[in-house]
C-alpha positions in Angstrom: 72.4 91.9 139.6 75.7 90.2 140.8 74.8 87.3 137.5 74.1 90.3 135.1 77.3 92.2 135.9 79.3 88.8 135.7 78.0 88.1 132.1 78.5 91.7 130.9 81.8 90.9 132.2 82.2 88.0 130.2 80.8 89.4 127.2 82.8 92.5 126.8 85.8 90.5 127.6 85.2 87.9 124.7 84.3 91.1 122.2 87.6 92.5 123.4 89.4 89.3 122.4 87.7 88.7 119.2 88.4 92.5 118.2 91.3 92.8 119.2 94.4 93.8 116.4 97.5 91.3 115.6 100.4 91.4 118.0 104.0 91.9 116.3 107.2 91.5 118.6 110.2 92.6 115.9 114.0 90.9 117.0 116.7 93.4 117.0 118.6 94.3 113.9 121.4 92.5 112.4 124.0 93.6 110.1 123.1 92.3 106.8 123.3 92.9 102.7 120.3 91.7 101.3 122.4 91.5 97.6 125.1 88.8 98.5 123.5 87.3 101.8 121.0 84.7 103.0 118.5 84.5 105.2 115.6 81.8 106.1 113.1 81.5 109.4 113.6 77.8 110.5 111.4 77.0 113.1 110.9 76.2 116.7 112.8 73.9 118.1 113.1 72.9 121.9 110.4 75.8 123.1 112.7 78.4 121.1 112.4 80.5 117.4 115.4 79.9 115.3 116.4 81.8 112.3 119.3 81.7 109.7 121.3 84.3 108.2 124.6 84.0 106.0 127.4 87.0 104.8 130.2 86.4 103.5 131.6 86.6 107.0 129.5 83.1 107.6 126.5 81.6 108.5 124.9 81.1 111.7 121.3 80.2 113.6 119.9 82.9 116.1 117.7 81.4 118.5 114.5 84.2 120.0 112.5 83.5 123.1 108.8 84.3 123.5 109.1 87.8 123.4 111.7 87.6 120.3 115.2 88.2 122.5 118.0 86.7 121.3 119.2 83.7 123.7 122.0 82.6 121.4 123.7 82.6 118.1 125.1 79.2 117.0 128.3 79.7 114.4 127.9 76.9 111.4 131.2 76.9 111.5 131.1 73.2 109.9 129.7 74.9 106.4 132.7 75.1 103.3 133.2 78.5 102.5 131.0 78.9 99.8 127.7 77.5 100.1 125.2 77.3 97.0 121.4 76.4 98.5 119.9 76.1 102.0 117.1 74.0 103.4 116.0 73.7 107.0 113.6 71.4 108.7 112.6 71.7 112.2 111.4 69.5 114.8 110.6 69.6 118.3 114.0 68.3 119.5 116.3 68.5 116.4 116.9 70.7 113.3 118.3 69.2 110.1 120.0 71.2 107.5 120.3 70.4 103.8 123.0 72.6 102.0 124.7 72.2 98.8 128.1 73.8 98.5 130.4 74.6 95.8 133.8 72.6 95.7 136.6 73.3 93.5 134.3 72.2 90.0 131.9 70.2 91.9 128.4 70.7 94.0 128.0 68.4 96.8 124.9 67.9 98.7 125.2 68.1 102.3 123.0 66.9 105.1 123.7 68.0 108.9 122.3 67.0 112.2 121.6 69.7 114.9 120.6 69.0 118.9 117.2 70.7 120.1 120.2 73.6 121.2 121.4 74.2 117.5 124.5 71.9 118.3 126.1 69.9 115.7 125.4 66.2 116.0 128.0 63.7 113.8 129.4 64.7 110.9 127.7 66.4 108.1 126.9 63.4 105.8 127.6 63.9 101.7 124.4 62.1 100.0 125.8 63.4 95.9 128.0 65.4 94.0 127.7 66.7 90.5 130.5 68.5 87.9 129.8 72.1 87.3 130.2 73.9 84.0 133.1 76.0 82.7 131.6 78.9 84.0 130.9 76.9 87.4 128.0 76.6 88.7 124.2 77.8 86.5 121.1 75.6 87.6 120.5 73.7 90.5 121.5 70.4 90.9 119.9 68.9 93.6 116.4 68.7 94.8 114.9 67.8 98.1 111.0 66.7 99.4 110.3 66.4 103.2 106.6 64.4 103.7 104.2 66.2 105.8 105.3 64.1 109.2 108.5 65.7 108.5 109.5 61.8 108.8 110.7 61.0 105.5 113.3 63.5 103.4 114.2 62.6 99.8 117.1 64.2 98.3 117.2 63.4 94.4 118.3 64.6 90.2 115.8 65.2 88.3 117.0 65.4 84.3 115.9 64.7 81.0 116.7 61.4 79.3 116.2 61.5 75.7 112.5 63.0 75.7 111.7 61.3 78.5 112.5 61.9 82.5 114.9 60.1 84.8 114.6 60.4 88.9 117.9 59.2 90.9 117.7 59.9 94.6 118.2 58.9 98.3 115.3 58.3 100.8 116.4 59.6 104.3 114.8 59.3 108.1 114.3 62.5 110.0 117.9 61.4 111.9 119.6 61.1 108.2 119.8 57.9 107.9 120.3 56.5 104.3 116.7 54.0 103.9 117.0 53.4 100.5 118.2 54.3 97.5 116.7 54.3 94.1 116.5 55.2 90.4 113.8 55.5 87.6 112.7 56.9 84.1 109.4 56.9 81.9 109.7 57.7 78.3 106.0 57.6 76.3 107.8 58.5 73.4 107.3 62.3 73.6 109.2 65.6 74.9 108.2 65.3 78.2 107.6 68.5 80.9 108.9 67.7 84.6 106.5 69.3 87.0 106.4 69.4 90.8 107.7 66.3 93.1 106.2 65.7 96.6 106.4 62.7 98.9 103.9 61.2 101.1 104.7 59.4 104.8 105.0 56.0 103.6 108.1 57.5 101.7 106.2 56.9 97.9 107.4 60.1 95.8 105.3 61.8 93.1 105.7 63.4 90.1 103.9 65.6 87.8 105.1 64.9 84.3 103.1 66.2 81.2 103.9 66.8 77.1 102.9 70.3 75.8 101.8 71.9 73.2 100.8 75.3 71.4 102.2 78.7 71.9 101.0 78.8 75.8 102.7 75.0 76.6 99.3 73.9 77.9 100.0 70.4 79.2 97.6 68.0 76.0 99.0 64.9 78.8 99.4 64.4 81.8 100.5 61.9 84.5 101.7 61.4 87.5 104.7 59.7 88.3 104.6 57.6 91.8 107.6 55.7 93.3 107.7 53.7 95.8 110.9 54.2 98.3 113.6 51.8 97.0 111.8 51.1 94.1 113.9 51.3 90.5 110.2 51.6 88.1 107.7 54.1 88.2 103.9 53.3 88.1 102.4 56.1 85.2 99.1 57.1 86.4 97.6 59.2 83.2 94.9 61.7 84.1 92.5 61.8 80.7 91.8 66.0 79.5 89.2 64.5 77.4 90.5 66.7 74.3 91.2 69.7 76.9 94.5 71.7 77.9 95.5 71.8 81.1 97.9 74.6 82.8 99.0 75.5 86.2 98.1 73.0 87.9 98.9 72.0 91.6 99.0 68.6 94.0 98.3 67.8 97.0 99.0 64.5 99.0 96.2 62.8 101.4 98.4 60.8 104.1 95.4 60.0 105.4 92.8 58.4 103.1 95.8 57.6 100.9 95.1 59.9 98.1 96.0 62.8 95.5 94.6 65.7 94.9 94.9 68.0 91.6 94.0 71.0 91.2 94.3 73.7 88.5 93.3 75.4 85.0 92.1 74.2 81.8 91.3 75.9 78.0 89.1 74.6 75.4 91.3 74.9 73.1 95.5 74.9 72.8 95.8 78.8 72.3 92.9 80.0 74.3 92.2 81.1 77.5 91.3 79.7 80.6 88.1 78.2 80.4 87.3 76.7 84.1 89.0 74.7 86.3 90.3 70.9 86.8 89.9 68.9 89.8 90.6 65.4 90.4 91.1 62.8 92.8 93.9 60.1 92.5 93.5 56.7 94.0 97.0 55.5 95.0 95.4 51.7 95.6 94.2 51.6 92.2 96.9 54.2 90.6 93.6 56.0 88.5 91.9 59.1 89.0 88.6 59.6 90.2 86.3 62.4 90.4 87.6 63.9 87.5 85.9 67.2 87.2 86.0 69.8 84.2 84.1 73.1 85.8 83.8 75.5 83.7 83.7 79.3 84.9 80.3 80.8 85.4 79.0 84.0 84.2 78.8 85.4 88.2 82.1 84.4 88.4 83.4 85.8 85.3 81.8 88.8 85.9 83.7 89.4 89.3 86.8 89.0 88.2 86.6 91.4 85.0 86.2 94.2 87.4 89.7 93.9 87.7 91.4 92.6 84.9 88.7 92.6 81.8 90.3 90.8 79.1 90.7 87.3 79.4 90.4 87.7 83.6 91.6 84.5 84.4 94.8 84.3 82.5 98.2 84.2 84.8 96.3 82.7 87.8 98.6 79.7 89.2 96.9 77.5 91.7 99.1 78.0 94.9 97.3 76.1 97.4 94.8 73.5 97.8 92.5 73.3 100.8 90.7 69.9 101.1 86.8 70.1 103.3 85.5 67.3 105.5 83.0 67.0 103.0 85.0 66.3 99.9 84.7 69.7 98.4 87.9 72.0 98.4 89.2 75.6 98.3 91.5 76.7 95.7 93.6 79.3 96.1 95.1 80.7 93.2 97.5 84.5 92.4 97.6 86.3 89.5 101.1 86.6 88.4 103.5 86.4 85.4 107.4 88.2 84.7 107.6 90.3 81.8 111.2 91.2 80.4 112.0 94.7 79.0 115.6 96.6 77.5 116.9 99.7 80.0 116.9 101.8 77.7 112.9 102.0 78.9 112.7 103.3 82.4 111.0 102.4 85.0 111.1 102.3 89.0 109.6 99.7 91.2 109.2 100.5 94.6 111.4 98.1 96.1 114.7 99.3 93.3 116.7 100.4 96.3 117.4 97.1 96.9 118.6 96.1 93.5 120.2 98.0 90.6 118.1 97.2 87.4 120.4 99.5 85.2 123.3 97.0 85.3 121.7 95.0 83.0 120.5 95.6 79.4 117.5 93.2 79.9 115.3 94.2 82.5 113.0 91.2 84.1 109.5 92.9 85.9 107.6 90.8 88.3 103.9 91.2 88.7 101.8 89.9 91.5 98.2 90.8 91.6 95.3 89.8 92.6 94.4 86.6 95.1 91.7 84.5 93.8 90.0 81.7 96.6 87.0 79.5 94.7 84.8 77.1 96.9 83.2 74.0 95.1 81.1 71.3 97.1 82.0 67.4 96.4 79.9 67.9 93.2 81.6 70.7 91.5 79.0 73.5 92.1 80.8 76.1 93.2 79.8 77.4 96.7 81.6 81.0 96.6 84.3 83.0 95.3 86.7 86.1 97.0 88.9 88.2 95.3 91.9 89.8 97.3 93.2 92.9 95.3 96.7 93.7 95.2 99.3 95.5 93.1 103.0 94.4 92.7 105.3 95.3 90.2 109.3 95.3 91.5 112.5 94.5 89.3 114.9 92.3 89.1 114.5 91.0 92.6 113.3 87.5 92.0 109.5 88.8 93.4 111.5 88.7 97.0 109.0 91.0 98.5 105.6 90.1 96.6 102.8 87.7 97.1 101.8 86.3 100.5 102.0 84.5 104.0 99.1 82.4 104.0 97.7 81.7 107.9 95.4 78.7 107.9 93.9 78.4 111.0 91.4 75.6 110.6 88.7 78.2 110.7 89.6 80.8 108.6 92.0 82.1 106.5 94.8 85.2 106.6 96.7 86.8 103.8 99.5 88.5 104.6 101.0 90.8 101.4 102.4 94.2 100.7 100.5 96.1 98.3 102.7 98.0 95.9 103.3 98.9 92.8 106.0 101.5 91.8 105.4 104.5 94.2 104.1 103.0 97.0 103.9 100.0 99.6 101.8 99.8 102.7 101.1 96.2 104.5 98.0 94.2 104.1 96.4 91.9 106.5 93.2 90.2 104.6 91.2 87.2 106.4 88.7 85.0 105.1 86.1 83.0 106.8 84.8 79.8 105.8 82.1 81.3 103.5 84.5 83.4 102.0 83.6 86.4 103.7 87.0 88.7 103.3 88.0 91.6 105.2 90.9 93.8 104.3 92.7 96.3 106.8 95.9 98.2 106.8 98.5 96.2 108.8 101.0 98.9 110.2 103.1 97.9 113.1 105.2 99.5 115.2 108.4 99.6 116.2 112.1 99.1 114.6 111.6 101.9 112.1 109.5 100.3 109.9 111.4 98.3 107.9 110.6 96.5 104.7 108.8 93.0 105.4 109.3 89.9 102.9 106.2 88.2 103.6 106.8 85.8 100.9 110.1 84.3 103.1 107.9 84.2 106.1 106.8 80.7 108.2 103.7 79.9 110.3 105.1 78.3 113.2 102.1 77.8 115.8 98.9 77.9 114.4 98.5 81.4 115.0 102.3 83.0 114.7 103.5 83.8 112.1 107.5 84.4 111.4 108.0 87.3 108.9 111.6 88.2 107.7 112.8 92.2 107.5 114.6 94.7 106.0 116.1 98.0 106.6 118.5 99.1 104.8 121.6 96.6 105.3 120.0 95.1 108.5 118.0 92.1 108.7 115.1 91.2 111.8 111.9 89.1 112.4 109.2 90.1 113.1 106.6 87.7 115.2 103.2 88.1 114.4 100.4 86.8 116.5 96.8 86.2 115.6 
C-alpha cells in the first residue's frame, strides 16, 4: 500500500505539472509615451533581465530579478541627444549596443560596450557615417547581422548600383573589435531586388538578391549572394525556378552541416496565385543548391485553408520561420498578412486607435494580420501535416506594433503567443503545437497591473521557456515574464 500511495503520489504530481497554466510576473510601471518613445527587452545578462526604454528625457537599461523587481536602472548617459535606431545583443557577461544617431546632417553608426552590470566599457566606437537629405533624415542607413553564436556582428550599406547591388560593411567580434573590412557588388545586367542578409559563424554573409517581374514582383531569378569576411567579390549562387515565380521567401543558415536553407512560395504563372511551395537546400562547399523541391498544394490542404479565406487561400502568407527536423524534413511557418492604404474621409476604428491618431493624415495605412499557417514535409516533400492558427488583426497606422506573434520553440513543441483583434475587440491568445501538429488554443488572461495592452510582437524568449513580453497602459510601459 505504502508503493501504491507513493506512485499515486507521483502521478498526480506529474499531471499537476503538465496541466498546469503559464506563470506571468508583470515589472512595475514606468512613465512612458508610446508615440515619441522607445522601448526593446534586451536579454539576460549576468543572472539578471534587462530592458530598454528611451523619452525624450533619455535612455536607460532597467535590470529585473527573478521575480521581475527592479535591481537597477543604468542612465545611457553616453547616447547624443537624438538617437535614430537601436539594437541590443546580450550575452552572458556583456551587452553590446548598436545605435545610430542623428548629427547635425549626418547619421553615425555607433557601437558601445557594456559590463555584465550594464556599465559602459571604452568609448563608444563610430564604425560609418552617411549625409542625410534636406529634409534630414527618411530611410535607414545602416544595417546590422549578429551570427547565431552571437560571435560575429556585421554592420554594413546596402544600396543600388546601377541595376545592380553593392554591400560595404565592417565585420566585428562580440568585444567590437574591427576584423575586417570589406566591399562588393554583382550586376547580371538587370534591376535587381535586395532581399534579406544574414551571417553565419565563420563570419561569411548572405544575401538574397532576385529580378522581378509582373504586377505581383514575383522574383523570375534568384540568387544568393555569399561573402566571405574580408573578402571584396561575391560568389552568385543562382537557385533555377525552372520557368516558375517565386515570392516570400525566407533563409535560414545551418552552422552546423554548413548549409542554407530556403524556404517559401511559388506561382505557375507571373500574375497568379500561389501554387505550392519552394524548398531548397544550398551547399556552401559547392555554392549550388540541392534538394530543390517544387511542392505543389494538395487538395486536403487547399481545402483547409478555404475555410477561412476562399479565394485564392494562400495569397499574403509570408514564410516567417523555418524549423529544420533531424531527419531532413522541415516546418514552415508562415502568417497571413498584407497593409492596405485608404483616404480619411472613410472611417474606420481599429482597436488599438487610442494609441495613434489616424485622422491626421489624409492617407490612412491598415494592417492585417491573420491567420498562422505551420506545414510539415518529410525529407522527400510529402507533406506530413498542416495547422492553421486563426486570428484577426486589423489596427491603423501603428506599424502592426501590437499584431502577429511570440513564437516559443521549445525543442518539443511550439507556442504562439498573439492578440486576437480586430476593430472592437482584443483578448490574448496562447496556441501550442506539438510535433504532429496537434494545436490547442486557450484564452491567455493574466492578472495583475490592470491589464494593460501586451505587444507580443516586441517580445524575446530568453530561457527556453520565458518569454519577455513588452506592455502598455496608457502612458506607462512594463514587462511582463511569462513562464511555460
Amino acid at each position: 500500500m505504502r508503493y501504491v500511495r507513493l506512485i499515486l503520489v507521483i502521478i498526480l504530481w506529474i499531471g499537476a505539472y503538465t496541466g498546469r497554466s503559464q506563470d506571468v510576473i508583470y515589472s512595475p510601471l514606468d512613465k512612458f509615451d508610446f508615440r515619441n518613445g522607445d522601448y526593446s527587452v534586451v536579454g539576460m545578462t549576468g543572472g539578471m533581465l534587462y530592458t530598454y526604454r528611451s523619452s525624450p528625457d533619455g535612455a536607460m537599461l532597467e535590470a529585473f530579478d527573478d521575480s521581475m523587481n527592479k535591481a537597477a536602472t543604468i542612465i545611457l548617459d553616453f547616447f547624443p541627444d537624438k538617437i535614430y535606431q537601436t539594437r541590443f545583443i546580450s550575452y552572458a557577461d556583456r551587452i553590446v549596443i548598436l545605435y545610430q544617431a542623428l548629427e547635425s546632417n549626418k547619421v553615425v553608426q555607433y557601437a558601445a560596450l557594456l559590463d555584465e552590470k550594464g556599465r559602459l566599457k571604452g568609448r563608444p566606437i563610430e564604425l560609418a557615417k552617411a549625409k542625410t537629405g534636406i529634409f534630414g533624415a527618411m530611410k535607414n542607413y545602416f544595417y546590422s547581422a549578429v551570427s547565431e553564436d552571437k560571435k560575429k556582428i556585421f554592420i554594413y550599406t546596402l544600396n543600388d548600383k546601377g541595376n545592380g547591388v553593392e554591400v560595404e560593411g565592417k565585420w566585428l567580434d562580440d568585444s567590437l573589435k574591427i576584423l575586417k573590412k570589406g566591399k562588393a557588388s554583382f550586376d547580371n545586367g538587370k534591376l535587381l531586388t535586395k532581399g534579406e542578409v544574414n551571417i553565419a559563424n565563420d563570419g561569411t554573409v548572405y544575401i538574397a538578391t532576385y529580378t522581378t517581374v509582373g504586377a505581383q514582383n514575383y522574383a523570375d531569378e534568384f540568387w544568393i549572394l555569399a561573402l566571405k569576411e574580408g573578402d571584396n567579390k561575391f560568389t552568385p549562387c543562382a537557385m533555377h525556378l525552372q520557368d516558375k515565380f517565386a515570392a516570400a521567401g525566407y533563409m535560414k543558415i545551418d552552422n552546423v552541416n554548413n548549409r542554407i536553407y530556403f524556404g517559401g512560395f511559388y506561382a505557375d504563372r507571373k500574375n497568379g496565385s500561389y501554387d505550392g511551395i519552394i524548398f531548397a537546400k544550398l551547399d556552401v562547399a559547392s555554392a549550388s543548391f540541392q534538394n530543390l523541391k517544387f511542392i505543389p498544394f494538395d487538395n486536403a490542404l487547399t481545402a483547409a485553408a478555404s475555410i477561412r479565406q476562399r479565394k485564392n487561400p494562400f495569397d499574403n502568407y509570408l514564410v516567417m520561420q523555418l524549423i529544420i527536423k533531424n531527419d531532413g524534413g522541415f516546418v514552415m511557418i508562415t502568417e497571413n498578412t498584407f497593409i492596405t492604404t485608404r483616404t480619411n474621409y472613410m472611417p474606420g476604428v481599429g482597436y488599438y486607435s487610442s494609441f495613434y491618431s489616424p485622422y491626421n493624415t489624409t492617407l490612412v495605412h491598415e494592417y492585417h494580420y491573420n491567420d498562422i499557417m505551420a506545414l510539415s514535409y518529410d525529407k522527400d516533400g510529402v507533406r506530413e501535416w498542416n495547422s492553421f492558427i486563426a486570428k484577426d488583426q486589423y489596427s491603423q497606422e501603428d506599424g502592426g506594433a501590437f499584431a502577429s506573434y511570440l513564437l516559443l520553440n521549445s525543442g518539443g513543441s511550439l507556442a504562439f503567443l498573439f492578440n486576437d483583434f480586430n476593430n472592437t475587440r482584443s483578448r490574448i491568445q496562447l496556441a501550442t503545437m506539438d510535433p504532429d501538429g496537434k494545436t490547442e488554443v486557450s484564452s491567455f488572461a493574466p492578472i495583475g497591473n490592470n491589464s494593460p495592452d501586451w505587444l507580443p510582437r516586441a517580445g524575446k524568449q530568453v530561457a527556453s521557456r520565458i518569454l519577455i513580453v513588452p506592455c502598455l497602459l496608457k502612458r506607462q510601459i512594463c514587462f511582463a515574464k511569462v513562464v511555460f
